[in-house]
DRENLUM-314896 format. One line per field, with one value per residue (C-alpha): x, y, z; residue number from 0. Coordinates in steps of 0.05 Angstrom, whole numbers, plus 5000, padded with zeros to 4 digits. Layout:
px c(X	...)
py c(Y	...)
pz c(Z	...)
nr c(NUM	...)
% end
This chain:
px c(4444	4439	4386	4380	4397	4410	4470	4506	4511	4572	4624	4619	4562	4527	4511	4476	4492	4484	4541	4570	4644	4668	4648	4714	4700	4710	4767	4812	4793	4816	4881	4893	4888	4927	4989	5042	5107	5175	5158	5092	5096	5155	5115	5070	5141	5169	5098	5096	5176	5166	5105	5151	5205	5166	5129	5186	5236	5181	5167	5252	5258	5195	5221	5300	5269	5232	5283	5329	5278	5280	5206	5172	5172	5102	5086	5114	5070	5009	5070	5092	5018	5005	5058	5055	4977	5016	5067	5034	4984	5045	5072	5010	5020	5082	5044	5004	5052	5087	5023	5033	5095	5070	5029	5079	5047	5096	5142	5151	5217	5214	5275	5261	5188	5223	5282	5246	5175	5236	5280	5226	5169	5177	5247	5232	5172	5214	5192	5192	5163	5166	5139	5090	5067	5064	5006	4978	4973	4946	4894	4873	4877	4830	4797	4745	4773	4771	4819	4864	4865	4924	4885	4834	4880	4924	4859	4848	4916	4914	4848	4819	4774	4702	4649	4603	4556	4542	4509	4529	4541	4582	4623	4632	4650	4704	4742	4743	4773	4833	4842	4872	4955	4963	4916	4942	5020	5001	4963	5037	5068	5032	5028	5095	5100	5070	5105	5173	5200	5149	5094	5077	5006	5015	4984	5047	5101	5133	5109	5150	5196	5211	5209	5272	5285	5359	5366	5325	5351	5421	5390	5366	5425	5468	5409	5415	5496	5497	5444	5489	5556	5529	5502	5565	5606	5557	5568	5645	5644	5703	5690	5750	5711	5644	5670	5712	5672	5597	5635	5674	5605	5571	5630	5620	5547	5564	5600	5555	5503	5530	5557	5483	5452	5394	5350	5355	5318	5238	5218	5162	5140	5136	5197	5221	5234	5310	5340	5325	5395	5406	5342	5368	5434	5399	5352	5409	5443	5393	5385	5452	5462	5394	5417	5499	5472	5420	5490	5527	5481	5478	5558	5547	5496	5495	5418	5399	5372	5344	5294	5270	5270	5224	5180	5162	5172	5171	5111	5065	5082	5062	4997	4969	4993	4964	4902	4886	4911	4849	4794	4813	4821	4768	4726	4747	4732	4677	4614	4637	4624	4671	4633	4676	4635	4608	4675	4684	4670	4683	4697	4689	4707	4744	4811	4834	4809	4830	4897	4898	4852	4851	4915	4936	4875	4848	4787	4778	4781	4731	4756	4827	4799	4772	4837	4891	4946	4905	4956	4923	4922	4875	4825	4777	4773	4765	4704	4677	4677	4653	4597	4560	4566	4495	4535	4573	4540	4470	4516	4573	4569	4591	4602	4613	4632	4652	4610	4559	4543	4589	4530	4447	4408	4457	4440	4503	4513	4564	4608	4578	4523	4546	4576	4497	4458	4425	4483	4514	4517	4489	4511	4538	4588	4670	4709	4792	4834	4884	4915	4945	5006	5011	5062	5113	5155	5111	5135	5089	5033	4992	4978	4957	4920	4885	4861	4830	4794	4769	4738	4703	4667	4653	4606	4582	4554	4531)
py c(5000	4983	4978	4902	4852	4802	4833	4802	4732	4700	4669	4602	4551	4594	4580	4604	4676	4704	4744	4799	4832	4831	4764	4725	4665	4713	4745	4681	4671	4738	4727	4651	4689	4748	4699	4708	4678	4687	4633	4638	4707	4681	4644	4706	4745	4686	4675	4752	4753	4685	4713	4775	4727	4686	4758	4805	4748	4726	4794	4802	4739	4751	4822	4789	4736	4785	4825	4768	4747	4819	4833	4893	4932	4936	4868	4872	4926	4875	4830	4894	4922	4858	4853	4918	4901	4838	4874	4935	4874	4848	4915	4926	4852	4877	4943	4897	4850	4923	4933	4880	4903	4963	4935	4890	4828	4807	4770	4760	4785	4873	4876	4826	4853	4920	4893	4849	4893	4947	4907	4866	4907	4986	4992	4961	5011	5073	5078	5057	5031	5068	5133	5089	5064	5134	5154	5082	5081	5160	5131	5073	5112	5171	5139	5168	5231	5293	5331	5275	5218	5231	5181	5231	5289	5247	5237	5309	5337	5290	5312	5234	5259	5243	5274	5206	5191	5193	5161	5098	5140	5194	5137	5107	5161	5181	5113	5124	5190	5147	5125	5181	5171	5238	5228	5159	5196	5252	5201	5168	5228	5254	5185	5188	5254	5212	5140	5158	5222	5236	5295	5344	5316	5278	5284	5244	5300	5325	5391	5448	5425	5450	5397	5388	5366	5366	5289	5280	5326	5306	5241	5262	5294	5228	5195	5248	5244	5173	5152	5212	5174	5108	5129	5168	5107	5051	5092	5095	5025	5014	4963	4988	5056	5025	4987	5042	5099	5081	5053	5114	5152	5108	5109	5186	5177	5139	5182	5239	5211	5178	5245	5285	5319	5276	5335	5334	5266	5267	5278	5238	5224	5150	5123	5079	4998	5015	5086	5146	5146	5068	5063	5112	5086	5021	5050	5091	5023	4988	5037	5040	4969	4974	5027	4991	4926	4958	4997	4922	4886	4937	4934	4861	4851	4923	4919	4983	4954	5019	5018	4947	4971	5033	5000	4938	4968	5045	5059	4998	5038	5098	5064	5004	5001	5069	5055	4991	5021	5079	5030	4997	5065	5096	5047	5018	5076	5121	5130	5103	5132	5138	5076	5019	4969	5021	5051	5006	4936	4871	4855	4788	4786	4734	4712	4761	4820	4808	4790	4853	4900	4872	4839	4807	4812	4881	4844	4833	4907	4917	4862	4888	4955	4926	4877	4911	4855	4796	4772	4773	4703	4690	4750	4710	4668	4730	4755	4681	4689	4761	4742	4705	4764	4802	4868	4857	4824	4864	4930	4894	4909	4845	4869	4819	4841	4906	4924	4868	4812	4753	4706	4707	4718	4754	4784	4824	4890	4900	4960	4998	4990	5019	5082	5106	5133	5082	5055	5117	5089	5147	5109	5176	5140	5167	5103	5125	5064	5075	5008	5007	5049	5000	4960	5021	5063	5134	5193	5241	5179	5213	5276	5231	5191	5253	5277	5211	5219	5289	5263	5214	5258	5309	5249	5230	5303	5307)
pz c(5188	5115	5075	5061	5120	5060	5052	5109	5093	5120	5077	5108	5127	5182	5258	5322	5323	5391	5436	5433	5405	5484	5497	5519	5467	5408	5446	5458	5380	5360	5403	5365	5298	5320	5315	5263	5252	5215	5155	5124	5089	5054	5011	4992	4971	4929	4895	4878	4848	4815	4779	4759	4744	4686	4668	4656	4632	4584	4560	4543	4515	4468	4456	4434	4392	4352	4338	4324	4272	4243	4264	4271	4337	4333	4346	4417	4438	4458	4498	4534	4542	4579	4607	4641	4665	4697	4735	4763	4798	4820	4852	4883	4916	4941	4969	5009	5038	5060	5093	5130	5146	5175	5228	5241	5223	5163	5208	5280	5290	5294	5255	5204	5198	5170	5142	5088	5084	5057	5011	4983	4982	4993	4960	4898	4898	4907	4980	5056	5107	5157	5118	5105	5172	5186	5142	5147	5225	5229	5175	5228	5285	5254	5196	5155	5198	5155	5194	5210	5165	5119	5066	5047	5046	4991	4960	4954	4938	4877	4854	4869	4921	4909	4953	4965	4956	4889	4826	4794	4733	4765	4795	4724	4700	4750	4738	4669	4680	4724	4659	4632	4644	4672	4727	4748	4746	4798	4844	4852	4850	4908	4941	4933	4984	5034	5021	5007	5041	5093	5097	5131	5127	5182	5261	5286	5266	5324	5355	5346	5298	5232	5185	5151	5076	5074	5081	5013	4974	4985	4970	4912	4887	4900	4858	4802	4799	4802	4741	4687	4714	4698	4630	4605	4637	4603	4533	4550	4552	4599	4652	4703	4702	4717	4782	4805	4797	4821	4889	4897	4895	4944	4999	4994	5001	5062	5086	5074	5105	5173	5197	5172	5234	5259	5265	5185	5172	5178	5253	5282	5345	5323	5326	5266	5287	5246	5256	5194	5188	5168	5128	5091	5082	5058	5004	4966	4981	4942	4886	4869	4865	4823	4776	4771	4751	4692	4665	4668	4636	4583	4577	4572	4537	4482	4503	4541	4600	4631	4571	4590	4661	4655	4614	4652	4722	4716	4661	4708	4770	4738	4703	4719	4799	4803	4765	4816	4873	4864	4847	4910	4960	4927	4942	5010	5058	5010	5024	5102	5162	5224	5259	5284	5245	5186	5163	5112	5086	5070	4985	4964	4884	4836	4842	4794	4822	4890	4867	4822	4865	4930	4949	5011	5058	5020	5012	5085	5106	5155	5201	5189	5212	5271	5285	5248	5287	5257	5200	5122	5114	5172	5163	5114	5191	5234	5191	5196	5267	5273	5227	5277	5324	5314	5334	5275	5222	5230	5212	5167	5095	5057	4975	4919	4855	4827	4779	4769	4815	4811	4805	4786	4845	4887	4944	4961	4944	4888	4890	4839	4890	4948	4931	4923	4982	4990	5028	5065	5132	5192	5249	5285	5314	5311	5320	5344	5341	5390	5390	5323	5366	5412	5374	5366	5416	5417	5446	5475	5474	5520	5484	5419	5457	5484	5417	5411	5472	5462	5400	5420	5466	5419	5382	5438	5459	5386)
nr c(0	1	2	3	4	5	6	7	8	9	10	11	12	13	14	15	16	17	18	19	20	21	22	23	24	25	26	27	28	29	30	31	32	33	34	35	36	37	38	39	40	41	42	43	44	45	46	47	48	49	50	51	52	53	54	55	56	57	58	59	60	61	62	63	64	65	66	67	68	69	70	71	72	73	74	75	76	77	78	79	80	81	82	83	84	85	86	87	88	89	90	91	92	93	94	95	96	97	98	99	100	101	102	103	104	105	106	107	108	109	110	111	112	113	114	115	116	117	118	119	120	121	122	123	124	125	126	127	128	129	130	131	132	133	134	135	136	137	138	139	140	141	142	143	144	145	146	147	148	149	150	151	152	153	154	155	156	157	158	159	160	161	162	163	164	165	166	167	168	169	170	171	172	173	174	175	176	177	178	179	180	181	182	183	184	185	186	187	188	189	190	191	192	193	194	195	196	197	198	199	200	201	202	203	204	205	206	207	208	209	210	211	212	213	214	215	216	217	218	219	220	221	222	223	224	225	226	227	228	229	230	231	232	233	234	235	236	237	238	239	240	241	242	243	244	245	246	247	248	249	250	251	252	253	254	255	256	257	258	259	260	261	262	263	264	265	266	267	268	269	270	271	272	273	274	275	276	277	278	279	280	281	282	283	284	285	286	287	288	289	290	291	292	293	294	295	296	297	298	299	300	301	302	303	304	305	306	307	308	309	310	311	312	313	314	315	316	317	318	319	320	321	322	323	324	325	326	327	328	329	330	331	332	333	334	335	336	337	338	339	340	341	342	343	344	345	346	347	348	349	350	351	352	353	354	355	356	357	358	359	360	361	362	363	364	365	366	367	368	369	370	371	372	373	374	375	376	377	378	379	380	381	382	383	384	385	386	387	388	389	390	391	392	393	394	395	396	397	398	399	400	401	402	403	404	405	406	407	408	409	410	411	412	413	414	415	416	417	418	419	420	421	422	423	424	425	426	427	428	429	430	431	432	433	434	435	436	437	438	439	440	441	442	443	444	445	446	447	448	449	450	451	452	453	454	455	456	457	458	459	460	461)
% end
């Protein structure tokens, strides 16, 4: 229970609040909203590369018209600072729609649900989604777990860990330290272990089998020979080289690849929606064709496009992605209990920080915790409903604003606020989400699903 009932006021104009979370009115609702389709996420991907479109192609045509007019390099450092502020919100859109991906909510279609969530989304972020929905559904299934939820052991093996609660001022202080570009570029790098060639930190790995690293390190190496052939090529200059030579590379990789053991990709007992094998096929696929066209339009062009590209997609990854990703994930699950309705919260801001901080349905985490299959675009709906559900709203944390209230008079906890302990829920309970597996093929289901169980009675006896 929190502190101040106040701070559960629904987001719409209220009404009788009486059932309960079973009752089967709220069920057939949950079922309407559950409902996704194969069109409307489209929208959220062409609004994300159209903003990148006008950002980046602003940024390089600002960038060539300054130098045309022989001005100082200085005066595009503001353009690109912004710039790169711009982008890494942008990546972090494209995070989110991959987390929709994950749970299979992105599109309809299986295939298509993992075919765009990794072209669109996870490739052009160095990763993929099925490494992803690894961690991602272990965090659901355990969350808040210390043992278990792969979240907080990224946390910690990147030194972002923060034992909650804690002060406003030692909370302060620890963004401010995120700050610091060194900090932000080992949170990816670790994140990184996790996102895009699978951990060991992970309760889905199969039992008894070494993991193997052979697959990425042959990747690796393929990634490595193919960026110093395109840069001695580009600086060559001779176009027959630069067709012929990159293809022969990526036959070979083909080859390499579809004849590698398949005891040498990751091993999981979740099995991915497309096989290791292809995925991986796919993502050197798209990183060659990545790092060919930045050496052609350098040939064409005699402006080093590799520059351009590290500094308005690399250096935001590496800064401000990172830096929004942790004042989200810092803030989503700390302080949180392992309670189904007290694990985390609901975080109502302004546009820009939910499109910067909280992207696609971020903001809305406690009902996606609760109804992970319930689509982004309809959770602001789902907490609606749950809101006039006593059993939820008389234990739901609703926070609005960051780090002042977004008007005078607010009731709401902001979330400066609730990382104090004066809002460290005790409600005792350990909440295992079992049906976030439901939607893949699982081998060994029943021994997973055991763990589950035995946990739950181990709270319960406590």
């Amino acid at each position: 229970m929190q502190p101040n009932p106040a701070t559960h006021a629904p987001t719409s104009a209220p009404t009788a609040r009486e059932g309960t979370l079973r009752d089967p009115a709220l069920i057939a609702t949950i079922q309407h909203l559950r409902q996704t389709d194969n069109l409307t996420n489209w929208w959220f991907i062409l609004r994300t590369y159209a903003v990148l479109a006008v950002v980046i192609g602003g940024t390089l045509a600002a960038s060539v018209a300054m130098n045309q007019a022989g001005w100082s390099a200085w005066w595009q450092v503001p353009i690109y600072a912004i710039a790169i502020v711009i982008v890494g919100a942008c990546q972090h859109q494209l995070s989110g729609l991959a987390h929709e991906g994950v749970h299979h909510t992105l599109f309809k279609h299986r295939k298509l649900n993992d075919l765009a969530s990794d072209w669109f989304c996870m490739f052009p972020l160095f990763s993929s989604t099925h490494h992803y929905r690894l961690q991602h559904l272990a965090h659901h299934q355990f969350v808040n777990d210390p043992d278990r939820d792969p979240d907080i052991s990224q946390l910690k093996s990147s030194g972002h860990w923060l034992g909650f609660p804690v002060s406003k001022r030692e909370f302060v202080r620890t963004i401010l330290k995120q700050m610091w570009v060194p900090n932000l570029i080992r949170f990816m790098r670790i994140r990184a272990q996790y996102n895009a060639t699978g951990t060991d930190q992970n309760p889905y790995l199969r039992k008894g089998v070494k993991p193997s690293k052979v697959a990425v390190r042959i990747g690796v190496l393929y990634i490595l020979i193919m960026v110093i052939s395109l840069t001695v090529l580009t600086i060559v200059g001779n176009p027959l080289l630069l067709a012929v030579i990159p293809g022969v590379l990526w036959l070979g990789m083909i080859a390499i690849f579809s004849r590698l053991p398949a005891d040498k990709f990751h091993q999981s007992r979740v099995h991915p929606v497309i096989s290791l094998r292809v995925m991986t096929l796919m993502r050197l696929t798209f990183i060659t064709a990545l790092f060919a066209s930045l050496a052609w339009i350098t040939l064409l062009t005699g402006r080093w496009a590799a520059l351009d590209f590290f500094l308005l997609w690399v250096v935001p990854i590496m800064t401000s992605f990172a830096f929004f990703m942790i004042l989200r994930q810092l803030v989503q699950h700390g302080n949180g209990d392992r309670g189904w309705t007290t694990n985390t919260r609901t975080f109502l801001q302004n546009p820009l920080v939910r499109y910067a901080v909280f992207p696609m349905g971020q903001d809305y985490h406690l009902p996606h915790h609760m109804y992970a299959s319930v689509p982004h675009f309809r959770l602001a709906k789902l907490h609606d409903a749950l809101m006039q559900i006593p059993e939820y709203s008389d234990e739901a944390t609703v926070v609005e604003g960051y780090f002042r209230p977004r008007y005078a008079g607010q009731v709401n906890p902001t979330v400066l606020d609730i990382v104090t302990p004066e809002y460290a829920p005790h409600s005792g309970q350990v909440f295992v989400d079992d049906s976030v597996l439901e939607q893949d093929e699982v081998e060994d289901k029943e021994q997973i699903l055991k763990v589950g169980e035995e946990l739950r009675q181990t709270a319960t006896k406590e």
